[in-house]
C-alpha positions as CSV (number, residue, x, y, z in Angstrom):
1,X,68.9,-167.9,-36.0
2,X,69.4,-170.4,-39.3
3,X,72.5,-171.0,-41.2
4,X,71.5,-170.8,-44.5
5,X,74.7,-170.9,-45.9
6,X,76.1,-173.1,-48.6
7,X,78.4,-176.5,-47.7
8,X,81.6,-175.6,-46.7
9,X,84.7,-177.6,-48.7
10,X,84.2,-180.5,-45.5
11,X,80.8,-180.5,-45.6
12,X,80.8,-181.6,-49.0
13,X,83.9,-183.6,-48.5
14,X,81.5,-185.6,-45.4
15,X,78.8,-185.7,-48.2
16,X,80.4,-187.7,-51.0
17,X,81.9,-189.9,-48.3
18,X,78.2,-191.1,-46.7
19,X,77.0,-191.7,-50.6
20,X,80.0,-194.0,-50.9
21,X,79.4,-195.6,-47.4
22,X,75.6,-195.9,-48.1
23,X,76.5,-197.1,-51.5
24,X,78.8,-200.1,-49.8
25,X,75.9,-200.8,-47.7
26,X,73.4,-201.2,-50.0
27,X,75.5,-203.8,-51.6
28,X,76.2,-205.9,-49.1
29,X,72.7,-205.2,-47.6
30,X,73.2,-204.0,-45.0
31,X,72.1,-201.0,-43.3
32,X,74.7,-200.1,-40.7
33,X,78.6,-201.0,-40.9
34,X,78.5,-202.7,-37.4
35,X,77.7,-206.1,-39.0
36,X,80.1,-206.4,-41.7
37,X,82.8,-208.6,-41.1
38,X,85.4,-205.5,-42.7
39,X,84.3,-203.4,-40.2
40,X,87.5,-202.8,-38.5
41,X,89.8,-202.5,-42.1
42,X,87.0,-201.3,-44.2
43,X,88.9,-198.1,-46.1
44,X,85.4,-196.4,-47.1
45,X,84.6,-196.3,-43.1
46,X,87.9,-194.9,-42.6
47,X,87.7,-192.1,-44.7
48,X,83.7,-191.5,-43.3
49,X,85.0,-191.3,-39.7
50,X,88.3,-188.6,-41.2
51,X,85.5,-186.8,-43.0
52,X,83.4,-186.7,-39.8
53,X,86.4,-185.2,-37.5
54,X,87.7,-183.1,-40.2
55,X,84.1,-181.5,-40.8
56,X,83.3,-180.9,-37.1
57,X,86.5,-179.6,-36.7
58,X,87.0,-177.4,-39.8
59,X,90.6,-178.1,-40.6
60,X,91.5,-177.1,-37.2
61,X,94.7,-178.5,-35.9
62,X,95.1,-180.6,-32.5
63,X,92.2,-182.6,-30.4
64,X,88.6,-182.5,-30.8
65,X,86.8,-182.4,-28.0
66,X,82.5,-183.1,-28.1
């Protein structure tokens, strides 16, 4: 059975937050974060890997388990 339902509020948060990582990317042409020499203090991959959780997770408290 499909999902057809609209973006919940993480959804979308994940959304915005791959434009801005694709966006950062792009400008430094690269095509995966792994590379860059930020990679470990980079604040846009930070808040892609919250969005991630959170939107997997739902606003759920405690651990997340895959």
């Amino acid at each position: 059975m499909e999902n057809n339902q609209n973006p919940d509020h993480w959804e979308e948060a994940l959304e915005e937050q791959i434009v801005g990582l694709k966006e950062c990317q792009k400008s430094f042409g690269l095509d995966s974060c792994n590379p860059c020499e930020k990679f470990f203090d980079c604040e846009i991959r930070k808040k892609y890997v919250i969005a991630v959780y959170e939107s997997m997770n739902k606003g759920s408290t405690g651990g997340f388990e895959f």
